[in-house]
LUMLO-599270 format. One record per atom (N, C-alpha, C): x, y, z; atom name; residue in three letters. Coordinates in steps of 0.1 Angstrom, whole numbers. Layout:
<r <X; Y; Z>; "CA"; "ALA">
...
***
This chain:
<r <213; -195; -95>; "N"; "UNK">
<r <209; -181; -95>; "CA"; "UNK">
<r <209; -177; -110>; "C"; "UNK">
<r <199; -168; -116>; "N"; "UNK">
<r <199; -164; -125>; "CA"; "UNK">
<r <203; -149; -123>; "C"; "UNK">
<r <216; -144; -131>; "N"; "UNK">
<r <222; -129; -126>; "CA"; "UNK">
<r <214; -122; -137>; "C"; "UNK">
<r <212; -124; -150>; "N"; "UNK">
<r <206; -118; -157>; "CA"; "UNK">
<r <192; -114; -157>; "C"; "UNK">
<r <181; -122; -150>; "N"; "UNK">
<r <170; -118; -142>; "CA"; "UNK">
<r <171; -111; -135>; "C"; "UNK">
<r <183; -110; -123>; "N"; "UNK">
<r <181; -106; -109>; "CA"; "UNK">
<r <188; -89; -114>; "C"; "UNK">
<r <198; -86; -125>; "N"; "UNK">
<r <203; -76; -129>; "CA"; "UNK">
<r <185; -69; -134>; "C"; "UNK">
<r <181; -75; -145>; "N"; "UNK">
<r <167; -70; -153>; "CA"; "UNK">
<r <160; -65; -140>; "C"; "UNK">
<r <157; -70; -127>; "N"; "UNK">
<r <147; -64; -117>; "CA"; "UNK">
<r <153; -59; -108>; "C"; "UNK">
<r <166; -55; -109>; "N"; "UNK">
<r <171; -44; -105>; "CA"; "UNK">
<r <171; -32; -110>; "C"; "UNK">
<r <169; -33; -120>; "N"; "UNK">
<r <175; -22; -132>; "CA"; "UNK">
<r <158; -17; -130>; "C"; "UNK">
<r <146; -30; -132>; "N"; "UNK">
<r <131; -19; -132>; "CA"; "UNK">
<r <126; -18; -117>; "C"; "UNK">
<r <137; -21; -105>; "N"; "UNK">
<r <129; -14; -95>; "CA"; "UNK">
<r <122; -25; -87>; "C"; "UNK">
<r <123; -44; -97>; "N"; "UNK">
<r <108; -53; -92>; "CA"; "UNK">
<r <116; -52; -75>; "C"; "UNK">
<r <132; -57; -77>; "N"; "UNK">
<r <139; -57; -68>; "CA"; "UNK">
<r <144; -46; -62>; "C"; "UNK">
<r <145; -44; -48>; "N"; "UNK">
<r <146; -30; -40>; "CA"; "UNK">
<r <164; -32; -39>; "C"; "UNK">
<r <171; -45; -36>; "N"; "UNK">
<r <181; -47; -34>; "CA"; "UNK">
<r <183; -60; -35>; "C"; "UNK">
<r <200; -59; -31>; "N"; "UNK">
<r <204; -75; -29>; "CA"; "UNK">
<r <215; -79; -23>; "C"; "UNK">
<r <221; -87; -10>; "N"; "UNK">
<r <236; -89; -9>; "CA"; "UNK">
<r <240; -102; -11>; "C"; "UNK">
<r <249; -101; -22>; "N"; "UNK">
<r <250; -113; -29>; "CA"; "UNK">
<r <265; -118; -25>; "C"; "UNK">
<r <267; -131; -22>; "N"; "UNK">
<r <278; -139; -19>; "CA"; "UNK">
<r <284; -153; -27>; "C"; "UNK">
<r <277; -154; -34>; "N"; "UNK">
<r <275; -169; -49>; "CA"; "UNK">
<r <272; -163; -59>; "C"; "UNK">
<r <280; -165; -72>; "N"; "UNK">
<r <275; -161; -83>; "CA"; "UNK">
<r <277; -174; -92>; "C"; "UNK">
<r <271; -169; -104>; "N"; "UNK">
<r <272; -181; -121>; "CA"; "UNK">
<r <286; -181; -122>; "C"; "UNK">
<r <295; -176; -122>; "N"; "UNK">
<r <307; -174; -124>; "CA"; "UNK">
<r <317; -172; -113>; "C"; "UNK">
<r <325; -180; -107>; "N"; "UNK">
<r <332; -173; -97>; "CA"; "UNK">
<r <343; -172; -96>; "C"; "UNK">
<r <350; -164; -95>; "N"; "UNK">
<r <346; -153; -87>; "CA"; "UNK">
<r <339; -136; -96>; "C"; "UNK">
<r <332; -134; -91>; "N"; "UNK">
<r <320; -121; -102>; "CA"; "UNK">
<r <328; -115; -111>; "C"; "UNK">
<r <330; -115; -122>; "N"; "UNK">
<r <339; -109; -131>; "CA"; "UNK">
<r <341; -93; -132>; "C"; "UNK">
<r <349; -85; -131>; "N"; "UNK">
<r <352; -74; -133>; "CA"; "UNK">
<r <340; -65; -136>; "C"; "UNK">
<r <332; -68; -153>; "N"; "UNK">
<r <329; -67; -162>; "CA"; "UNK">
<r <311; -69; -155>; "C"; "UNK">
<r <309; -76; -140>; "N"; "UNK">
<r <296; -77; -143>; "CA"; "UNK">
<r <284; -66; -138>; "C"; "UNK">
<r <278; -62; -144>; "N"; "UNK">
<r <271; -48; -142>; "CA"; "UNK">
<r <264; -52; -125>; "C"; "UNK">
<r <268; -65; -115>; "N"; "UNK">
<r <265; -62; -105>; "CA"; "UNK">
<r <268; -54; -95>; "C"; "UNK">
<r <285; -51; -96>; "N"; "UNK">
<r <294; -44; -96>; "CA"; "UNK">
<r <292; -28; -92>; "C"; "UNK">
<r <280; -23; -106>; "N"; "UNK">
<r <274; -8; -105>; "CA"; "UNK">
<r <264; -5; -98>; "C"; "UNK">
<r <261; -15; -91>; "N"; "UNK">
<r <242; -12; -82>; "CA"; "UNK">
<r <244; -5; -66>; "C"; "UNK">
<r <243; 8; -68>; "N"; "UNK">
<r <242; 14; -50>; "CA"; "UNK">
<r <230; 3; -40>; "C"; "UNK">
<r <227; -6; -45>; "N"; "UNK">
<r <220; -12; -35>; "CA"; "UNK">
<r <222; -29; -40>; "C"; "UNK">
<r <236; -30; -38>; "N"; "UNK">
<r <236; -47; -38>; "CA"; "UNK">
<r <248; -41; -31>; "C"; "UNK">
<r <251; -54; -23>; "N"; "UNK">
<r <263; -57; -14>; "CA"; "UNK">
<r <268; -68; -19>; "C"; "UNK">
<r <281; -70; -23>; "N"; "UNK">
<r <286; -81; -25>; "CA"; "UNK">
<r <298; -85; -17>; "C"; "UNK">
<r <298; -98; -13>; "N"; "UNK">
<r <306; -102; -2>; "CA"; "UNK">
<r <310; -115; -4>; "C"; "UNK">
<r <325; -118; -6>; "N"; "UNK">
<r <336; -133; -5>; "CA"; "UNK">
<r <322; -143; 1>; "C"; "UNK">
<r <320; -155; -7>; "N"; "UNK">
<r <314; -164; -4>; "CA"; "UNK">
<r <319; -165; 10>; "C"; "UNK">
<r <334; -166; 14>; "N"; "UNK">
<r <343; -170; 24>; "CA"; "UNK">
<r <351; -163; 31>; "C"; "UNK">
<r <335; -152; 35>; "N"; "UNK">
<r <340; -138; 40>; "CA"; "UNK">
<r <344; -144; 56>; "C"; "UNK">
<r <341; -159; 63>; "N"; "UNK">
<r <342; -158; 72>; "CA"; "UNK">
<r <363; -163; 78>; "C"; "UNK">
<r <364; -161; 65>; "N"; "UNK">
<r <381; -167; 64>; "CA"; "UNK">
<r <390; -148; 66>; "C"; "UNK">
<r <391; -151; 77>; "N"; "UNK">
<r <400; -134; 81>; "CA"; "UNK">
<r <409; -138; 86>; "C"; "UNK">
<r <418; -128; 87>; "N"; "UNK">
<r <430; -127; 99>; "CA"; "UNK">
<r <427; -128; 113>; "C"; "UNK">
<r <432; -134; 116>; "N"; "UNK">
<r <427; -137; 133>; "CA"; "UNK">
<r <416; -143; 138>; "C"; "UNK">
<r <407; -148; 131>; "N"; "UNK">
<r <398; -157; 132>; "CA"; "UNK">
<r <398; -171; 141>; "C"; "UNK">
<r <408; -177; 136>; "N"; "UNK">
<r <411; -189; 143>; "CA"; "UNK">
<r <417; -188; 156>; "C"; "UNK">
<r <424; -174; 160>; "N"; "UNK">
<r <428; -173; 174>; "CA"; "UNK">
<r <419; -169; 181>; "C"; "UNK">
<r <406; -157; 177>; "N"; "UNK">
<r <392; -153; 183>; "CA"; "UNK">
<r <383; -171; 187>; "C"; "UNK">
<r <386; -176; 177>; "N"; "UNK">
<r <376; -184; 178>; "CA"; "UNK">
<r <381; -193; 188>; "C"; "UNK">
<r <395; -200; 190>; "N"; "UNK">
<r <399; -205; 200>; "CA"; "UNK">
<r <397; -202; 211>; "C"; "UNK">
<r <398; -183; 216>; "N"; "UNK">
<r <395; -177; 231>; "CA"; "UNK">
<r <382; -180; 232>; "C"; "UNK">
<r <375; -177; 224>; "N"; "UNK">
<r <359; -180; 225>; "CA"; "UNK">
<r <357; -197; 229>; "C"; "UNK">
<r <360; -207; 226>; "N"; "UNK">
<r <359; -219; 228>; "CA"; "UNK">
<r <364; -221; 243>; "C"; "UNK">
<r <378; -215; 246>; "N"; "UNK">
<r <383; -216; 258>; "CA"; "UNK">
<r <375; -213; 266>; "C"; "UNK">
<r <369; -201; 266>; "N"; "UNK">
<r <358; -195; 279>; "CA"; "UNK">
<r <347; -199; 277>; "C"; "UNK">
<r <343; -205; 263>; "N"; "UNK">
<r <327; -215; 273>; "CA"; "UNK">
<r <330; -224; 274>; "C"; "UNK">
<r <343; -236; 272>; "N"; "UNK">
<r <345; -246; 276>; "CA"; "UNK">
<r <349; -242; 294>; "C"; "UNK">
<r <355; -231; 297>; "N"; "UNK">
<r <357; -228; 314>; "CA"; "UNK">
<r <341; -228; 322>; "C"; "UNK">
<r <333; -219; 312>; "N"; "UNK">
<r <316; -215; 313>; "CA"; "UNK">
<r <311; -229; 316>; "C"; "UNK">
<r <311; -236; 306>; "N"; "UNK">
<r <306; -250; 310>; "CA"; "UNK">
<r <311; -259; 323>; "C"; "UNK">
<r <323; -259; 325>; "N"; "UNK">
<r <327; -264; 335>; "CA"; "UNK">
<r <321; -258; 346>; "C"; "UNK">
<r <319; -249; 349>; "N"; "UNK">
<r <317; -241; 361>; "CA"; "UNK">
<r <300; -240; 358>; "C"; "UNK">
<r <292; -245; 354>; "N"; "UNK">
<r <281; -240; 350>; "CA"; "UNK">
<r <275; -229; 348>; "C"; "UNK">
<r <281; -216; 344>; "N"; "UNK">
<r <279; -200; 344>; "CA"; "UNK">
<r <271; -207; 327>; "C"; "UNK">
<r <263; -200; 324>; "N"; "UNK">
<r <259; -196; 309>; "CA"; "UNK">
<r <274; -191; 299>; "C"; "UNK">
<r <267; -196; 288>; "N"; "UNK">
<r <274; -195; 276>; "CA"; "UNK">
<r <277; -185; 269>; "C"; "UNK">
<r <285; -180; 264>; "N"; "UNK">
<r <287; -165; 256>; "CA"; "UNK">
<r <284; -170; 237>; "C"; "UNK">
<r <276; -164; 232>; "N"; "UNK">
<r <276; -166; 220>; "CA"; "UNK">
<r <265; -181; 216>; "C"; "UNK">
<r <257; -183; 233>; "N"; "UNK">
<r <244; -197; 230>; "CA"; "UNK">
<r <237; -193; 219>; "C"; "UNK">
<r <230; -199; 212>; "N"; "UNK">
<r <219; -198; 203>; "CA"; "UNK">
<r <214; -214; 208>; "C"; "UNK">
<r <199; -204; 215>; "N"; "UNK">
<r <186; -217; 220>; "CA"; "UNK">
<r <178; -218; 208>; "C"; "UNK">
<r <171; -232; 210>; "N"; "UNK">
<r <162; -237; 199>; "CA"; "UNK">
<r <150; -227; 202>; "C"; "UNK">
<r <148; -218; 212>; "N"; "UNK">
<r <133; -210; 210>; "CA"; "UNK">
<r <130; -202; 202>; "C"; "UNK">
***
């Protein structure tokens, strides 16, 4: 990623927005004017690392592995269509 580009077409408008999760430097330094933009979102590479995660994800495993067994459909499928 080039932040100094992506700040420059922010700053003239090329870019409307941005939500950014990886940067040049990490983690984004205090200091970086991405920081000031009402239209970038910035979010933990490893936003998917929370509290309670691994116990949601377990119940969720439990009930489609029951789902499967019993052949009901799946909660949370994503089909190739």
């Amino acid at each position: 990623m080039q932040e100094a580009a992506l700040v420059e077409a922010l700053r003239s408008g090329h870019v409307a927005g941005a939500y950014l999760d990886v940067f040049e430097q990490e983690p984004l330094p205090p200091e970086s004017p991405l920081w000031d933009f009402p239209n970038v979102l910035i979010s933990p590479h490893n936003s998917g690392a929370a509290r309670g995660n691994e116990e949601r994800t377990l119940e969720i495993f439990l009930e489609n592995l029951a789902r499967w067994y019993r052949g009901a459909p799946l909660i949370n499928e994503v089909t190739g269509a």
